[in-house]
Every structure is written in structure tokens, then in C-alpha cells.
N, CA, C and O atoms as CSV, one atom per row, in Angstrom:
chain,resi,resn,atom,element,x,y,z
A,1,UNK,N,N,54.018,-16.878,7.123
A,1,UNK,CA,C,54.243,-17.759,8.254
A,1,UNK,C,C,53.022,-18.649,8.438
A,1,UNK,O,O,51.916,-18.133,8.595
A,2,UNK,N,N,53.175,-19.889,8.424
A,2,UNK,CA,C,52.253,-20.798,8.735
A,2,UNK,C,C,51.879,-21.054,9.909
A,2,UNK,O,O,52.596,-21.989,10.264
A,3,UNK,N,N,51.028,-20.728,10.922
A,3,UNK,CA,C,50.632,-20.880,12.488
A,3,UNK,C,C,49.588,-21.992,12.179
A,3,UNK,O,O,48.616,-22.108,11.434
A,4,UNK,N,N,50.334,-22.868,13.230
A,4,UNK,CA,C,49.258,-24.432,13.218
A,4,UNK,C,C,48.585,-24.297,14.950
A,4,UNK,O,O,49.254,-23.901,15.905
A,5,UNK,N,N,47.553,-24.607,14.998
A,5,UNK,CA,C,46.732,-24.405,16.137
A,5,UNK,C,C,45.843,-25.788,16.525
A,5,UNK,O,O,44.918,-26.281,15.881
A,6,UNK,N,N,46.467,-26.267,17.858
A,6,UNK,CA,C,45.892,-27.696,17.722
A,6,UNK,C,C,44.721,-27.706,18.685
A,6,UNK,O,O,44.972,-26.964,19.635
A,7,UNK,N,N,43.657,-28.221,18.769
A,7,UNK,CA,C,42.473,-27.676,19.424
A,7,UNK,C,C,41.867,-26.400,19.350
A,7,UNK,O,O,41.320,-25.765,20.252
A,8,UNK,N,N,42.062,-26.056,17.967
A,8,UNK,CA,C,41.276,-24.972,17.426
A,8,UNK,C,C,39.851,-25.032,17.325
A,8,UNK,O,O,39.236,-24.214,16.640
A,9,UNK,N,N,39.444,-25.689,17.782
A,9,UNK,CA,C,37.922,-25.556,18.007
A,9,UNK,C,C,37.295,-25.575,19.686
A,9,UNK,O,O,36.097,-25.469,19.949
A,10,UNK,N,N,38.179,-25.701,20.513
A,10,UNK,CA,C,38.239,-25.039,21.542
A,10,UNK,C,C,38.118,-23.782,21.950
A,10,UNK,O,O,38.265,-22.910,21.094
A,11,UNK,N,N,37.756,-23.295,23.659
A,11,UNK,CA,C,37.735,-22.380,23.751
A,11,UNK,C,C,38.936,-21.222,23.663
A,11,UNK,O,O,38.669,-20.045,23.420
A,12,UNK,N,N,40.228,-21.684,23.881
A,12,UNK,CA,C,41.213,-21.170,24.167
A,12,UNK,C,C,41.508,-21.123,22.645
A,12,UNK,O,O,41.655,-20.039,22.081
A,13,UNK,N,N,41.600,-22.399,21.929
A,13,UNK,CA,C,41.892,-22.499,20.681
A,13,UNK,C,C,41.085,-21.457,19.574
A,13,UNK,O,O,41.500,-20.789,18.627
A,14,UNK,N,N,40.126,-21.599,19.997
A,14,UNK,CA,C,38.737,-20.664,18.938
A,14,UNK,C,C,39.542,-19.416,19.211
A,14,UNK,O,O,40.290,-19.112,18.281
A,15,UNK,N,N,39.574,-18.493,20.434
A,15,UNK,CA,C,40.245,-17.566,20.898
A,15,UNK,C,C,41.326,-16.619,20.175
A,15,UNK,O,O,41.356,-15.474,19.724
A,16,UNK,N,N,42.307,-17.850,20.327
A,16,UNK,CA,C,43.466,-17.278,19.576
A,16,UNK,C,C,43.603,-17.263,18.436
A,16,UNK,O,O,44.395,-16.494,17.892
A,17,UNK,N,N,42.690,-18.310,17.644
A,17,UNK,CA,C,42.377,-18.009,16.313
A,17,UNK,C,C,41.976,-16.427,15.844
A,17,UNK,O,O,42.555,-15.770,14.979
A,18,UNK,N,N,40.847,-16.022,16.646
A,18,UNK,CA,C,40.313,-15.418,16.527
A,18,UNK,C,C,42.139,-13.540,16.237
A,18,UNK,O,O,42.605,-12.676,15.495
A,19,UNK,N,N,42.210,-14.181,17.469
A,19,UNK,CA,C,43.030,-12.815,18.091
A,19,UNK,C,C,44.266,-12.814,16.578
A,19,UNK,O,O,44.402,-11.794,15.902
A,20,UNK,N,N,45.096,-14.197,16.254
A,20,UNK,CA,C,45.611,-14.089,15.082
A,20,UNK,C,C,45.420,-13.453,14.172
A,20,UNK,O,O,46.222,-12.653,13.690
A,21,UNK,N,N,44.088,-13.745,13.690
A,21,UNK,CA,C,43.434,-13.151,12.155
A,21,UNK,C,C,43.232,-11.858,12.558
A,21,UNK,O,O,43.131,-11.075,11.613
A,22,UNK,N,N,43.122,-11.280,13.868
A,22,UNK,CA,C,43.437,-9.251,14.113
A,22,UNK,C,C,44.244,-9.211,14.265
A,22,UNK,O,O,44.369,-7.987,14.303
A,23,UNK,N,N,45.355,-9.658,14.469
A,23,UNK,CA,C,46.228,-9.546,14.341
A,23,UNK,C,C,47.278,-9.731,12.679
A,23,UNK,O,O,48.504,-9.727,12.567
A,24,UNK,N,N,46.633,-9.819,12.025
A,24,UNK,CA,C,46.893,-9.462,10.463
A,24,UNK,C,C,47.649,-11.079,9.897
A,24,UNK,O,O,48.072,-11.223,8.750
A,25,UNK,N,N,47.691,-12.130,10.916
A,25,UNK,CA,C,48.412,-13.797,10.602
A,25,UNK,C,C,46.948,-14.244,9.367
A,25,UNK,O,O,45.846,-14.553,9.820
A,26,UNK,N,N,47.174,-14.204,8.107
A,26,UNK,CA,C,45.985,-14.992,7.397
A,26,UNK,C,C,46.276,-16.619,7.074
A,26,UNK,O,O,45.282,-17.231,6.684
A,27,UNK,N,N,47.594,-17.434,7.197
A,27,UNK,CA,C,47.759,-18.260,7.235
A,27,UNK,C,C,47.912,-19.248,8.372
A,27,UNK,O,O,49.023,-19.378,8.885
A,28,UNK,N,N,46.851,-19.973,8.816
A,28,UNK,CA,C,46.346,-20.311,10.264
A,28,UNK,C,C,45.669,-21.583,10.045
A,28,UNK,O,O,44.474,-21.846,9.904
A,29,UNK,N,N,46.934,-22.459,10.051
A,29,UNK,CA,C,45.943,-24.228,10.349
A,29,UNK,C,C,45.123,-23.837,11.494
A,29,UNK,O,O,45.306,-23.005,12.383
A,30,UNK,N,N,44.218,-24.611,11.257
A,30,UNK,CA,C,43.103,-24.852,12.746
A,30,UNK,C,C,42.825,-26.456,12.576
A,30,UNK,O,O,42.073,-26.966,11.746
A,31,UNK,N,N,43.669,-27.174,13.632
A,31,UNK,CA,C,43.506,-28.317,13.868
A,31,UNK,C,C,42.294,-28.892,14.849
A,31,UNK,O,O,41.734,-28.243,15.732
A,32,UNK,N,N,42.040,-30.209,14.494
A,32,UNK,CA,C,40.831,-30.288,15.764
A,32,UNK,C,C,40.556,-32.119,15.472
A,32,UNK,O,O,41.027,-32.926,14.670
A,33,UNK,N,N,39.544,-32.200,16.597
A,33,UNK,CA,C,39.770,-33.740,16.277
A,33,UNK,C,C,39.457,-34.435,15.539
A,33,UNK,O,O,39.918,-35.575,15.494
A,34,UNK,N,N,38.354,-33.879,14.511
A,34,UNK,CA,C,38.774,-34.615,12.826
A,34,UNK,C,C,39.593,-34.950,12.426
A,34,UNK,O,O,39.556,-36.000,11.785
A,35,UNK,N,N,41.123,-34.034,12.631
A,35,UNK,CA,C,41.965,-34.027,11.574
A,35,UNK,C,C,42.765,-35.015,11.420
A,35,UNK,O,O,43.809,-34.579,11.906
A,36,UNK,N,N,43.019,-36.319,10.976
A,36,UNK,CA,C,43.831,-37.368,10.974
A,36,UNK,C,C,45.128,-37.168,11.250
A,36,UNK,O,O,45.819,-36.198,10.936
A,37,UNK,N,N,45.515,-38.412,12.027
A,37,UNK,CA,C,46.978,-38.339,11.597
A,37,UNK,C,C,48.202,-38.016,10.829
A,37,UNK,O,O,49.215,-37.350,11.042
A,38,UNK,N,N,47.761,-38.698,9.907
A,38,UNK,CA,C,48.240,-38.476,8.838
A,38,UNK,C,C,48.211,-37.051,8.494
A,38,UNK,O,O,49.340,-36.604,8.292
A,39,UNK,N,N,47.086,-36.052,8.343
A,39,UNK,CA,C,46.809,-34.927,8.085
A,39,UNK,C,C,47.317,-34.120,8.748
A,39,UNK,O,O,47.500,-33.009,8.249
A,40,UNK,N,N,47.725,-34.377,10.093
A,40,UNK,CA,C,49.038,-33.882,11.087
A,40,UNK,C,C,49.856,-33.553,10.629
A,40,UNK,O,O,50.197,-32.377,10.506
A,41,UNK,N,N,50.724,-35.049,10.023
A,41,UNK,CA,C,51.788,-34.761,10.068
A,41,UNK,C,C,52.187,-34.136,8.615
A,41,UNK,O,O,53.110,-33.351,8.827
A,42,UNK,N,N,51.935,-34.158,7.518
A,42,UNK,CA,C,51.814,-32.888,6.495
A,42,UNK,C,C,51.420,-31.773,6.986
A,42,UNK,O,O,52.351,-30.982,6.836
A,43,UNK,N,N,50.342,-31.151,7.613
A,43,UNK,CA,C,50.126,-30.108,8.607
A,43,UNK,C,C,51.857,-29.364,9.231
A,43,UNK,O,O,52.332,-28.233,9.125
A,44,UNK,N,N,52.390,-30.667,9.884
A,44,UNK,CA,C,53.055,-30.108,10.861
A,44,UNK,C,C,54.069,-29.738,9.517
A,44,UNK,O,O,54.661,-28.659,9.548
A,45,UNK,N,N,54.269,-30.707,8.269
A,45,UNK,CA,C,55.869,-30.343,8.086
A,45,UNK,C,C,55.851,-29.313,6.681
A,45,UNK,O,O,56.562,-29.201,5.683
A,46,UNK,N,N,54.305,-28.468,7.343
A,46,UNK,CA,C,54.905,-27.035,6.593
A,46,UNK,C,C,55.075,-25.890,7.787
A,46,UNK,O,O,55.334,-24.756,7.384
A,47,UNK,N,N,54.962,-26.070,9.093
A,47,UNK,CA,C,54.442,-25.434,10.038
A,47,UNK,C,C,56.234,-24.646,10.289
A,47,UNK,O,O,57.392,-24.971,10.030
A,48,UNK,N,N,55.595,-23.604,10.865
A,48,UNK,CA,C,56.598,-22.575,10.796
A,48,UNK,C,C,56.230,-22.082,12.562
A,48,UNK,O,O,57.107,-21.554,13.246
A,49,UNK,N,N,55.518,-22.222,12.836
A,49,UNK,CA,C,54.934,-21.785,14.456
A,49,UNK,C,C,53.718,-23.211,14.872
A,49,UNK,O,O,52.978,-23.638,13.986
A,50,UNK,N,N,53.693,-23.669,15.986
A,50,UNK,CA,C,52.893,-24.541,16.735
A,50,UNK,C,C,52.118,-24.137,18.116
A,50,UNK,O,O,52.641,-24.054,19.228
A,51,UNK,N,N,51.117,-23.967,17.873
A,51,UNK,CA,C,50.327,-24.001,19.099
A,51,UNK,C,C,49.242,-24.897,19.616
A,51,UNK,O,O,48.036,-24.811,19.381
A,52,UNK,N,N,49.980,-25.922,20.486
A,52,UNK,CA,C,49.462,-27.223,20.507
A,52,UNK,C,C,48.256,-26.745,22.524
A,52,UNK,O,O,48.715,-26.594,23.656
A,53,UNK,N,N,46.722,-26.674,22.020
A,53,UNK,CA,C,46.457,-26.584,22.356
A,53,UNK,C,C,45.232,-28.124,22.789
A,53,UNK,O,O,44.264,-27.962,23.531
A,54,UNK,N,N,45.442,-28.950,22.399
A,54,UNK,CA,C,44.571,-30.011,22.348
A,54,UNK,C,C,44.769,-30.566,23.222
A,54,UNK,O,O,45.904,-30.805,23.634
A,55,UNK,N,N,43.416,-31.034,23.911
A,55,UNK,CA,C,43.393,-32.236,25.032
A,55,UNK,C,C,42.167,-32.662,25.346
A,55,UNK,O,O,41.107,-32.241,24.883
A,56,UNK,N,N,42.349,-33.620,26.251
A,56,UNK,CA,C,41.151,-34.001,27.047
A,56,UNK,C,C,41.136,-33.662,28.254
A,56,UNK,O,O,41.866,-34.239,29.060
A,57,UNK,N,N,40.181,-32.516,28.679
A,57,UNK,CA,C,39.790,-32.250,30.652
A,57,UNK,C,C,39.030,-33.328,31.008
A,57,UNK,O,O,39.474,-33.921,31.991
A,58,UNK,N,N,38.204,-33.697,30.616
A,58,UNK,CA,C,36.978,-34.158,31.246
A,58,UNK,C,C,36.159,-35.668,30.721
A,58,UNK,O,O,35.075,-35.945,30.209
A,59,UNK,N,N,37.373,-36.416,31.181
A,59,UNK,CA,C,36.340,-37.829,30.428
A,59,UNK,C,C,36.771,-38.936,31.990
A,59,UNK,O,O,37.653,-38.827,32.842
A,60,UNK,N,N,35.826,-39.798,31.812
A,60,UNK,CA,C,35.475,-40.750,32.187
A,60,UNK,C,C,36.758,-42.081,32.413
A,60,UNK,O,O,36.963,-42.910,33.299
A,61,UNK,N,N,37.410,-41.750,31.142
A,61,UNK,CA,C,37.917,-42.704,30.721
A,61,UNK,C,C,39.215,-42.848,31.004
A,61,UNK,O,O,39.548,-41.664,31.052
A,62,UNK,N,N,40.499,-43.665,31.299
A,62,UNK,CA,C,41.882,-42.960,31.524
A,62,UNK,C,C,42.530,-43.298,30.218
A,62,UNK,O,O,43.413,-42.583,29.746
A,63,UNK,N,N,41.993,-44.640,29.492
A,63,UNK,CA,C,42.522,-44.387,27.772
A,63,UNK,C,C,42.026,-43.431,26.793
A,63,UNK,O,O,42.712,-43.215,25.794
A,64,UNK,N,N,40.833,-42.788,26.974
A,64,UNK,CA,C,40.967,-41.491,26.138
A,64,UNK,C,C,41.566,-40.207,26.818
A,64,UNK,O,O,41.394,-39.100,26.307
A,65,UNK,N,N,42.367,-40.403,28.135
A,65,UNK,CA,C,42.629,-38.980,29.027
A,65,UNK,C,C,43.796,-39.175,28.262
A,65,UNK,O,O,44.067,-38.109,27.710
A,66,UNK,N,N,44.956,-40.431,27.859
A,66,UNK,CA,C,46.094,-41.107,27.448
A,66,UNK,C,C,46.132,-40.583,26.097
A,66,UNK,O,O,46.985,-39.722,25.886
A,67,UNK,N,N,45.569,-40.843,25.384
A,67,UNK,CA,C,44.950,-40.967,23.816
A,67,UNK,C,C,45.072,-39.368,23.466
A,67,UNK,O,O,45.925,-39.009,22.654
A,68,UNK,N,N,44.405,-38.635,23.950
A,68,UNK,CA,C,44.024,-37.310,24.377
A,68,UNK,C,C,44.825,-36.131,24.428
A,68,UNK,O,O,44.695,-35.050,23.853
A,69,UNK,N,N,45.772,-36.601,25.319
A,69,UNK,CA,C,46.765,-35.724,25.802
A,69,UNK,C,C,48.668,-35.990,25.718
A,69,UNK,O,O,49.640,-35.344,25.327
A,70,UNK,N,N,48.422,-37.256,26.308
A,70,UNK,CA,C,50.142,-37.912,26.276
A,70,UNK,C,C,50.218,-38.277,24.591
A,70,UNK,O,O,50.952,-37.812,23.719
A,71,UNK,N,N,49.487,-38.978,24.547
A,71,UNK,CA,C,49.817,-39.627,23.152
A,71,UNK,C,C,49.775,-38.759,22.016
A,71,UNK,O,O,50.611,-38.878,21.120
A,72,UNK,N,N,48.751,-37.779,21.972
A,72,UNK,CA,C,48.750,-36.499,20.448
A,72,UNK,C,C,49.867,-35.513,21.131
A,72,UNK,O,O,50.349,-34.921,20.165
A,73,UNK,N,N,50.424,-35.110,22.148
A,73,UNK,CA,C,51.991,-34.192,22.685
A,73,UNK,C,C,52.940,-35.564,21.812
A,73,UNK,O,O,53.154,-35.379,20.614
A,74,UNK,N,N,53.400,-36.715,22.382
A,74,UNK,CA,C,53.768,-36.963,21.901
A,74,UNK,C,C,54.051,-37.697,20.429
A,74,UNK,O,O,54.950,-38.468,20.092
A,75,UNK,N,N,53.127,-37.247,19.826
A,75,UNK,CA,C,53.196,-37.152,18.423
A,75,UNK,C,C,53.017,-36.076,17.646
A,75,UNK,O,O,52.573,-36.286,16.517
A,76,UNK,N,N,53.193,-35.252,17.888
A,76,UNK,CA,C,53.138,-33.867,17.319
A,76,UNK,C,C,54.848,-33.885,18.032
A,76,UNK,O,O,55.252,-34.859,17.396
A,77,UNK,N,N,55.623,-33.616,18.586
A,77,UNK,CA,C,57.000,-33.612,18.826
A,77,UNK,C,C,57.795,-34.987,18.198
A,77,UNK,O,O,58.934,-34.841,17.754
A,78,UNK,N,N,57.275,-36.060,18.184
A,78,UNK,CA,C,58.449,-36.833,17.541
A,78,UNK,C,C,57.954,-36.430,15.751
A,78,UNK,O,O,58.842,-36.065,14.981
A,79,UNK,N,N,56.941,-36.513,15.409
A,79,UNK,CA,C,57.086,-35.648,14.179
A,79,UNK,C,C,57.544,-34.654,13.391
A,79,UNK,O,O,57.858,-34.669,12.201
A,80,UNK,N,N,57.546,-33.367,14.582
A,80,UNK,CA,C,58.232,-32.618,14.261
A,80,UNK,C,C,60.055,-32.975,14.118
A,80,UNK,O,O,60.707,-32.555,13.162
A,81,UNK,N,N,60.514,-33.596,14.963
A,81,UNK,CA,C,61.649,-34.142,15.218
A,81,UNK,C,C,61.729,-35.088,13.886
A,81,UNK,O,O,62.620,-34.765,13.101
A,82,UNK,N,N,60.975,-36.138,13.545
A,82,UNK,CA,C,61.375,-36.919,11.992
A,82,UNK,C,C,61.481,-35.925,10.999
A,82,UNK,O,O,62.298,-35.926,10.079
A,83,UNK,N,N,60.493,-34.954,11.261
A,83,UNK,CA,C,60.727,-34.146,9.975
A,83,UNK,C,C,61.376,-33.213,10.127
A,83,UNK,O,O,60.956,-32.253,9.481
A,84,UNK,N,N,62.603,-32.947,10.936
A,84,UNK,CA,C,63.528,-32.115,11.077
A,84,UNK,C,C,63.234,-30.740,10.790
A,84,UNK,O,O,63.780,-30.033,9.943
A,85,UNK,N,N,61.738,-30.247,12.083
A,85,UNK,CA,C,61.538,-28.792,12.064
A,85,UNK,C,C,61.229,-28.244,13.270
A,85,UNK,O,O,60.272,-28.216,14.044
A,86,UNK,N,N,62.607,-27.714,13.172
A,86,UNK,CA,C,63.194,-26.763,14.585
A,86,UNK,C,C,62.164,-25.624,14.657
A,86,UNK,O,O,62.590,-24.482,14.483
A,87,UNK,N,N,60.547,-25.853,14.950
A,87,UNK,CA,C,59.956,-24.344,14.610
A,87,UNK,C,C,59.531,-24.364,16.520
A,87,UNK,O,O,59.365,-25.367,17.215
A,88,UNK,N,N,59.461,-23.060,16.902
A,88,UNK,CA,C,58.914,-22.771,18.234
A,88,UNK,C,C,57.162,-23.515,18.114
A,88,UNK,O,O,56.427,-23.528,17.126
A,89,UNK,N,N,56.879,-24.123,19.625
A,89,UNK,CA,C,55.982,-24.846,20.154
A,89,UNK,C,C,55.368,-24.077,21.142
A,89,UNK,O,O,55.983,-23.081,21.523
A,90,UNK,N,N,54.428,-24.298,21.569
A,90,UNK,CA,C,53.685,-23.570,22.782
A,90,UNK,C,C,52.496,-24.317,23.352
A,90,UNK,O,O,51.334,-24.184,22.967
A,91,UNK,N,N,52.910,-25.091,24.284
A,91,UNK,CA,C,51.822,-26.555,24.620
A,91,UNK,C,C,51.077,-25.644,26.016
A,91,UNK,O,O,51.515,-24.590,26.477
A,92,UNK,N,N,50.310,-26.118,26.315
A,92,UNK,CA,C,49.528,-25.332,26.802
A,92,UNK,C,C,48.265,-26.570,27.530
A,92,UNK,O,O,47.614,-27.012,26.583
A,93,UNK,N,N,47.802,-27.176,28.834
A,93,UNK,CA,C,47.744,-28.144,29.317
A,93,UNK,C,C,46.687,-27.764,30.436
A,93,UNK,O,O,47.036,-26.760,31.056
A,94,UNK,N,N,45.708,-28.209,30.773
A,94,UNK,CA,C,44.477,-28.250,32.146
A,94,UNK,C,C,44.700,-28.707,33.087
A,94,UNK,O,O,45.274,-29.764,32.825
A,95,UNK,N,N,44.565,-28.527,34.626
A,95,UNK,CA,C,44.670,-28.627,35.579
A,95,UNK,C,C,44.201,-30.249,36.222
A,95,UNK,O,O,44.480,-30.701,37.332
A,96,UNK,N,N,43.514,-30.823,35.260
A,96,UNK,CA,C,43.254,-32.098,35.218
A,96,UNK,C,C,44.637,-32.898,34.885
A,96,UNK,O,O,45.223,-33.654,35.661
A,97,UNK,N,N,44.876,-32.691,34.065
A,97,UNK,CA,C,46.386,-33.575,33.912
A,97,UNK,C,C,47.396,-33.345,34.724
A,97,UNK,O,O,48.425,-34.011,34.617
A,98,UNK,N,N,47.294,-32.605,35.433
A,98,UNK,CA,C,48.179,-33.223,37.111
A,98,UNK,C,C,47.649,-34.043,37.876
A,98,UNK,O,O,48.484,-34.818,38.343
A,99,UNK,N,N,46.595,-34.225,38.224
A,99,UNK,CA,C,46.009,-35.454,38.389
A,99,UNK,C,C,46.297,-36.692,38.190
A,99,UNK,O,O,46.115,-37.571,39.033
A,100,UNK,N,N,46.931,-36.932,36.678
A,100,UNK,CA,C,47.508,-38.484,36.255
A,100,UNK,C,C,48.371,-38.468,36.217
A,100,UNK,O,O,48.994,-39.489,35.927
């Protein structure tokens, strides 16, 4: 099973990485904000499980809060959707983005 983990270099993200691999999962994208687009979406269309943990809490800015959060959710779901893979998601979101 392929588990893709988006903000894996996060705290929550680092975390469950962590808890996976004791948990005996050795195949474990760890996404983060290096990872291109492009590198996504091959990422996503071997992905068998999604745990889209990526965002922005804490900026300044409201086009990187946009960029950040609305815009990488919705591209990680219409991707999955072009590439026709019905796999379970688990988005997961900060108390800051009720705010906008």
C-alpha cells in the first residue's frame, strides 16, 4: 500500500510518519514543499491512501494563505479525480483557516 503524506515535514506530518513506519507501512511518500507539481501528481497516481496534511497557519500574506491551503486541497482532489483514483483522503486543516 502506498501512503502519501502531504506536509510531511511538519509537526503532525513528521508524527504520523513516524507512527506509520511502527506501525509496519514501509511504503510512505512524504510530501513537502519542495515537491513540485508535477511530482504530485505522479505521486498521487500511484497513491493507494492520502493524507493531505499541508498548509499554511501563519503568514502575513493572504496569497500565500490561498496558494497554501485552497489552492494545493484543490489540486490534490481534481487530480486525483483526472486520474480516476477513488483512494480514501484525510485532509486535516488549522484553526486559522476559519478565519478566511
Amino acid at each position: 500500500m502506498k501512503i502519501v503524506v502531504t506536509g510531511a515535514k511538519g509537526f503532525i506530518g513528521k508524527n504520523l510518519c513516524i507512527m506509520l513506519k511502527e506501525a509496519g507501512y514501509s511504503n510512505i511518500i512524504e510530501v513537502d514543499r519542495n515537491t513540485t507539481r508535477s511530482d504530485l501528481t505522479s505521486i498521487l497516481s500511484e497513491a493507494d491512501f492520502v493524507y493531505h496534511l499541508a498548509g499554511i497557519n501563519r503568514t502575513k500574506s493572504e496569497y500565500d494563505f490561498i496558494e497554501g491551503n485552497i489552492d494545493l486541497t484543490y489540486f490534490i482532489t481534481e487530480q486525483l479525480a483526472a486520474l480516476n483514483r477513488k483512494v480514501p483522503l484525510v485532509f486535516s486543516s488549522s484553526t486559522q483557516a476559519l478565519q478566511k
